[in-house]
C-alpha positions in Angstrom: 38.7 -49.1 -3.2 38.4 -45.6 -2.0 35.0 -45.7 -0.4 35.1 -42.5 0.9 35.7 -41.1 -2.6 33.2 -42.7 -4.2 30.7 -41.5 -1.6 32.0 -38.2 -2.2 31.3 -37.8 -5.8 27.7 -38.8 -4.9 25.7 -39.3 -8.3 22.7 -37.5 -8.8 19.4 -40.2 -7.9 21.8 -41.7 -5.3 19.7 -43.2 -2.3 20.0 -40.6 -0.3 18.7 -38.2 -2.9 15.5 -40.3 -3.2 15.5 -40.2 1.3 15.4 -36.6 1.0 13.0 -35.8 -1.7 10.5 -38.3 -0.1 11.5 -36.8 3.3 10.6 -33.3 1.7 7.2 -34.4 -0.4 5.8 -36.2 2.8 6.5 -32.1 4.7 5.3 -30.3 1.7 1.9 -31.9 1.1 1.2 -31.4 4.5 2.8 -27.9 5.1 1.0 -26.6 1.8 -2.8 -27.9 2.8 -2.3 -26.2 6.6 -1.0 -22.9 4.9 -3.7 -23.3 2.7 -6.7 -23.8 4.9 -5.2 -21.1 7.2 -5.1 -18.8 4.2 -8.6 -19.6 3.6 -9.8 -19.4 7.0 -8.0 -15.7 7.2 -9.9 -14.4 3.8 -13.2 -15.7 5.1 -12.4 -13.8 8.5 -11.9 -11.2 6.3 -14.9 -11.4 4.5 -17.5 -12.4 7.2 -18.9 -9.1 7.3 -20.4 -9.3 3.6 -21.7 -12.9 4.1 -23.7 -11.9 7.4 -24.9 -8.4 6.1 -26.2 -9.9 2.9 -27.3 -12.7 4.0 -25.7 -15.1 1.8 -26.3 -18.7 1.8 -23.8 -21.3 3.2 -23.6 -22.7 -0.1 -22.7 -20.0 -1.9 -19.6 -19.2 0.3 -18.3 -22.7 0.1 -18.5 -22.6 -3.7 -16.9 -18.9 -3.6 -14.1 -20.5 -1.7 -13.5 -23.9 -3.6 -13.4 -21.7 -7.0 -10.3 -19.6 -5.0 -9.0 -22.4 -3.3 -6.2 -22.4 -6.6 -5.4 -19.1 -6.1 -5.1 -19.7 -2.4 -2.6 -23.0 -3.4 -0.6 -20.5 -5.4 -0.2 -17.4 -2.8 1.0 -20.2 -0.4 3.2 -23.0 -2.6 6.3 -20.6 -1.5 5.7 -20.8 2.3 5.6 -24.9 1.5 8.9 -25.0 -0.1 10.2 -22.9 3.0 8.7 -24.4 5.7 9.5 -28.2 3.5 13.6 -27.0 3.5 13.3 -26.2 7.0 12.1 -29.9 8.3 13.7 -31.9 6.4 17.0 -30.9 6.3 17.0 -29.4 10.1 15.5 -33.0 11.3 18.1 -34.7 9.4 20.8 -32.4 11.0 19.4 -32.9 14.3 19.2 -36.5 14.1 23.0 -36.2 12.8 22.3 -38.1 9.3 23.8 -34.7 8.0 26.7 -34.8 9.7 27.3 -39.0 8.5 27.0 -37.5 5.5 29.4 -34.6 5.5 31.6 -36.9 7.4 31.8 -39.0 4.1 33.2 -36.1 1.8 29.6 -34.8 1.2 29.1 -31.4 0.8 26.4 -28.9 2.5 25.9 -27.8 -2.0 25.6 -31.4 -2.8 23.2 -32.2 -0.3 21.0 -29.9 -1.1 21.5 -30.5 -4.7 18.3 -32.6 -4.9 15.5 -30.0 -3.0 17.6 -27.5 -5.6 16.6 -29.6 -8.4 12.7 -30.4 -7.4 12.0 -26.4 -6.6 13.0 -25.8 -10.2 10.1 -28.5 -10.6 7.7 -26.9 -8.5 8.6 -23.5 -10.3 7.7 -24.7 -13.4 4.8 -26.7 -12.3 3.4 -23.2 -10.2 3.6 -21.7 -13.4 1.7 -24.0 -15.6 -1.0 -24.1 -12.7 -1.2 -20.1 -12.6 -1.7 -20.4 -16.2 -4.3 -23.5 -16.4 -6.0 -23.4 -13.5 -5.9 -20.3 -11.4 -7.3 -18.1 -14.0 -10.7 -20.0 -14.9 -11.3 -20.6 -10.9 -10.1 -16.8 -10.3 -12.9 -15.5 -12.3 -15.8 -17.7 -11.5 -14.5 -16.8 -8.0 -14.5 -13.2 -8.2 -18.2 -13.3 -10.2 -19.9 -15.2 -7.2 -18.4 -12.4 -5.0 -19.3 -9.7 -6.6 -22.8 -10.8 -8.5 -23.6 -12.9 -5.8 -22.4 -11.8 -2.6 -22.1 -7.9 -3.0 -25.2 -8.2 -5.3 -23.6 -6.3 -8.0 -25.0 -6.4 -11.8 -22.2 -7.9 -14.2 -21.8 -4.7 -16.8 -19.1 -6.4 -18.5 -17.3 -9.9 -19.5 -14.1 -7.4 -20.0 -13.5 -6.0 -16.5 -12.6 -2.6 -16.5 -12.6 -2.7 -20.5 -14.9 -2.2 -23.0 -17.6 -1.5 -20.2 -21.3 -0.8 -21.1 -23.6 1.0 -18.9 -27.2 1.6 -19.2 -28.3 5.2 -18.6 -31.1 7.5 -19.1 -32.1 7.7 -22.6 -28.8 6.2 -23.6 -25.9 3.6 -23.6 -22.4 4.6 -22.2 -19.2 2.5 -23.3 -15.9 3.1 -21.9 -13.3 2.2 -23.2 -10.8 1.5 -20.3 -11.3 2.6 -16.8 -7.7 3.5 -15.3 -8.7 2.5 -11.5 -5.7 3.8 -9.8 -6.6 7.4 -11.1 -10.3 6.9 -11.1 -10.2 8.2 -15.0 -12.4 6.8 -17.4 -10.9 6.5 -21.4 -12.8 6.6 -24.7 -16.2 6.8 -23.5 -18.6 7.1 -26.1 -22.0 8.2 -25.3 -25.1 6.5 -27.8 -28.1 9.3 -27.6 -31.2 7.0 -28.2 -34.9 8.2 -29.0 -38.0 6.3 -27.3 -38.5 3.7 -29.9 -34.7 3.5 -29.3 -33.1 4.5 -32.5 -29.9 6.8 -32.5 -30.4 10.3 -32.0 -26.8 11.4 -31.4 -23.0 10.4 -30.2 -21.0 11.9 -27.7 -17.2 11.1 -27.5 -15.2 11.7 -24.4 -11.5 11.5 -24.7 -10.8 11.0 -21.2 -12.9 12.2 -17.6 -11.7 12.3 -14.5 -13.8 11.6 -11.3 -13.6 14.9 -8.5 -15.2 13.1 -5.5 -18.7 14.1 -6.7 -19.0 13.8 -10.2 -17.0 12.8 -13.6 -15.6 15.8 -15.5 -14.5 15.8 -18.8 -12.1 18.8 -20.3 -13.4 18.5 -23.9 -16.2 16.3 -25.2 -17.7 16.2 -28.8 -21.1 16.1 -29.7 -23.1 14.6 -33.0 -26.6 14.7 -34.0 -28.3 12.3 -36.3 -30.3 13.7 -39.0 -33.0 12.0 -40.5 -31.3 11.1 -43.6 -28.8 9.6 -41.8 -26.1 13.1 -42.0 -24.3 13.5 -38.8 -24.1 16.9 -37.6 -21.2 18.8 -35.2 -23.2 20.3 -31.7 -21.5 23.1 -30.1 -20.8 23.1 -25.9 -21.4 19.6 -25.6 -21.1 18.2 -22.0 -20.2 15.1 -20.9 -23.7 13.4 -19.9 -24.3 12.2 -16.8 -23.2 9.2 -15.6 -24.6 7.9 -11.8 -21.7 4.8 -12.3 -19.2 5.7 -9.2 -15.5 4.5 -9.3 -16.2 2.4 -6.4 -19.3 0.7 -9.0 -17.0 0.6 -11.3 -14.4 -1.2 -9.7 -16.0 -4.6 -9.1 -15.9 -4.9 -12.9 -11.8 -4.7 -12.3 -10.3 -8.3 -13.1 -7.2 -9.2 -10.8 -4.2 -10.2 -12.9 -4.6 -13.6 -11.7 -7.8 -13.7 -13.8 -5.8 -13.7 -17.1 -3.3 -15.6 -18.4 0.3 -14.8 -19.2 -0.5 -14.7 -23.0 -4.2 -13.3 -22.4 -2.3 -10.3 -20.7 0.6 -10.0 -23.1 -2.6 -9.5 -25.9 -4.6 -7.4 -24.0 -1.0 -5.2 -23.5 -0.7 -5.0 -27.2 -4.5 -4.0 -27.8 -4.1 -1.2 -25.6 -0.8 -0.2 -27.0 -2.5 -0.1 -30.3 -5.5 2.3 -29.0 -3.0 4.4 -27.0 -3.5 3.3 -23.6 -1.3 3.3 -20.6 0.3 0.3 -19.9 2.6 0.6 -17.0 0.2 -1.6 -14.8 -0.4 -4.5 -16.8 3.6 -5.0 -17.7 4.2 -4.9 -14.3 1.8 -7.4 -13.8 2.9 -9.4 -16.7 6.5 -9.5 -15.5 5.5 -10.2 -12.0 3.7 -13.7 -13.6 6.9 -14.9 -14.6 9.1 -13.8 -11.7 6.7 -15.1 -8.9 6.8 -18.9 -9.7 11.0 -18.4 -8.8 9.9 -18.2 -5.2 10.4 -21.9 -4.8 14.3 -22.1 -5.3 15.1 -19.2 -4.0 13.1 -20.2 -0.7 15.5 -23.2 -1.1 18.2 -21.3 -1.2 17.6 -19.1 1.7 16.4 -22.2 4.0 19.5 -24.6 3.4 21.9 -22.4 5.0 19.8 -22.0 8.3 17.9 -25.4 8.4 21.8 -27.1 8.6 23.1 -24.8 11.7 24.8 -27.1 14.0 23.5 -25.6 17.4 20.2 -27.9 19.1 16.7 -27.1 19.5 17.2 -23.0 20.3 19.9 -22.8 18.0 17.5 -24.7 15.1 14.3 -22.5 16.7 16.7 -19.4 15.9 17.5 -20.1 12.8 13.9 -21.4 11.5 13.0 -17.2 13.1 15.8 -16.0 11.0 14.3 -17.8 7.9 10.9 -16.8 8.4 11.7 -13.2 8.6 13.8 -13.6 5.2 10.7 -15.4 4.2 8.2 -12.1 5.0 10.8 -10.0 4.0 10.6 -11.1 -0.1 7.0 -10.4 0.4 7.3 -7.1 1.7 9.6 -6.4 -0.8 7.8 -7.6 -4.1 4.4 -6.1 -2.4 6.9 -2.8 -2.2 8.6 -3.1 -6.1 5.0 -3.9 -7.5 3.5 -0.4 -5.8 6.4 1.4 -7.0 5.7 -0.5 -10.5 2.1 0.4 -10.8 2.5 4.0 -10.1 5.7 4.3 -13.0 8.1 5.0 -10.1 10.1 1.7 -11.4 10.1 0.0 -14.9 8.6 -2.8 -15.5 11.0 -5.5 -15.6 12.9 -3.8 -12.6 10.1 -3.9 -10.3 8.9 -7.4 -11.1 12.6 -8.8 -11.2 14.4 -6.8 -8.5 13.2 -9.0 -5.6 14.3 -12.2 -6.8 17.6 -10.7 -7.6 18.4 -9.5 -4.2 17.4 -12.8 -2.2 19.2 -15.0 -5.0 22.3 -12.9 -4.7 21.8 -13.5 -0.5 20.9 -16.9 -0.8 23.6 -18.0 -3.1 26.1 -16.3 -0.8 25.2 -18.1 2.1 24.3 -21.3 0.0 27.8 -21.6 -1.3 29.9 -20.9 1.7 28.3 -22.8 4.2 30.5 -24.8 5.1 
């Protein structure tokens, strides 16, 4: 019996399959809570000057940062399956169990085959967690910060949709307020009496903040008659409204706040009311590109975690990973700008860094030799 060929043609679930994975699970659990806490203990860092100057209570932080702690799991599951590769296949080749292996016919493909397999897992399993979890815990996370911590009135359950503002002698609702161009869509302004019955509409098709006020370049006017007959004013002006963009941006859900198919609705609403788009299918794309991180981390790691060079040699390469790690970050922080402002379509911006680093990992994936 050809032992040697038998252990070549290794079958998938083999017991050293099952060595690895464990190998890798005992890493990842561990790797993902400390980049998790660390993320955490960064944001509050970053947030510590709100908590002091408002006072908030203790309680109300912790709660603020158990409702993130999802999000924070999700921003970080990528640096677990990196950091995960690195271990456990650099400790096996350190302690030379790779090299039994590949001494027994095995490739460098095969035995990676596995950690291949269960980051396709974890994709699949970051995705059903962005969708179930994250945005329910994103929300009630983002409404202690702002209502709670910045002190902030909640003007709407739609973020920066359907907003309705309480002004002098009236009631303002926008439509949709674009917050990279500080421009405010469909604003109708509701002209009450003092008892509160309608006196008059004003509809604003679109107006723009200048750094001191909104301006609107046309704006139409109605008064209600007594009988009920709406009548056509002349030189209407857009009433004033004392909401700054700044105000209005804590009403702004993040995309992580919606669900894939919650966003691919609210992208077909807004279609249907002529709206601009480009930001929400770029964040739409970017939900189903991100969750790829995991094999493609996988991918990038193998190569360097089973360099044959000791300790500075293995240091080197785990540096070498890392800054391929931060470098898919950089890039789909880059391609998501460039997305947002229309400089790159949708797809492309959302897509184009996972095509690049699987193109470079499977290279180096498939000749390492």
């Amino acid at each position: 019996m050809d032992t040697r060929g038998g252990i070549k043609n290794l079958p998938l679930g083999s017991i050293i399959d099952g060595y690895l994975v464990r190998a890798f699970f005992r890493i990842f659990f561990s790797t993902l809570l400390v980049t998790t806490s660390l993320y955490i203990v960064v944001d509050f860092f970053d947030r510590i000057t709100n908590f002091l100057d408002n006072a908030i209570p203790v309680w109300t932080v912790i709660r603020y940062f158990v409702y993130n702690a999802p999000l924070s799991i999700s921003r970080v599951i990528g640096f677990a399956t990196l950091f995960s590769t690195l271990f456990c296949l650099g400790m096996a080749a350190r302690t030379n169990e790779i090299t039994a292996m590949r001494s027994s016919g095995i490739s460098v493909q095969r035995i990676a085959l596995p950690l291949l397999i269960l980051s396709m897992f974890i994709c699949l399993s970051t995705f059903f967690w962005n969708e179930a979890l994250v945005p329910i815990f994103a929300h009630r996370a983002q409404a202690i910060y702002k209502v709670e911590i910045q002190k902030k009135q909640q003007q709407s359950l739609f973020g920066t949709r359907e907003i309705w503002l309480r002004a002098q002698g009236s009631f303002i609702n926008i439509g949709n307020f674009d917050t990279r161009t500080n421009v405010l869509e469909h604003v109708t302004v509701f002209l009450l009496n003092r008892d509160f019955s309608l006196r008059g509409l004003v509809e604003v098709p679109s107006a723009r903040w200048n750094g001191h006020e909104w301006e609107a370049k046309e704006a139409t006017g109605w008064n209600i008659l007594a009988d009920g007959k709406m009548v056509r004013r002349k030189d209407t002006d857009l009433p004033t409204i004392s909401n700054t963009p700044d105000d209005l941006k804590l009403l702004a859900r993040d995309p992580e706040e919606f669900t894939f198919f919650d966003l691919q609705r609210q992208i077909s609403e807004m279609k249907a009311k002529g709206m601009d788009t480009t930001s929400d299918e770029v964040d739409l794309q970017t939900k189903l590109a991100l969750p790829f991180i995991s094999p493609l981390m996988v991918l990038l790691a193998t190569p360097f975690a089973l360099k044959k060079q000791m300790s500075a040699g293995l240091a080197l390469s785990f540096g070498a990973a890392m800054v391929v790690g931060f470098g898919y970050w950089v890039l789909t922080a880059l391609c998501i700008s460039l997305g947002h402002s229309g400089a790159l379509p949708a797809s492309i911006a959302a897509w184009i860094p996972n095509t690049i680093f699987a193109m470079i990992g499977l290279f180096y994936f498939t000749t390492e030799e």
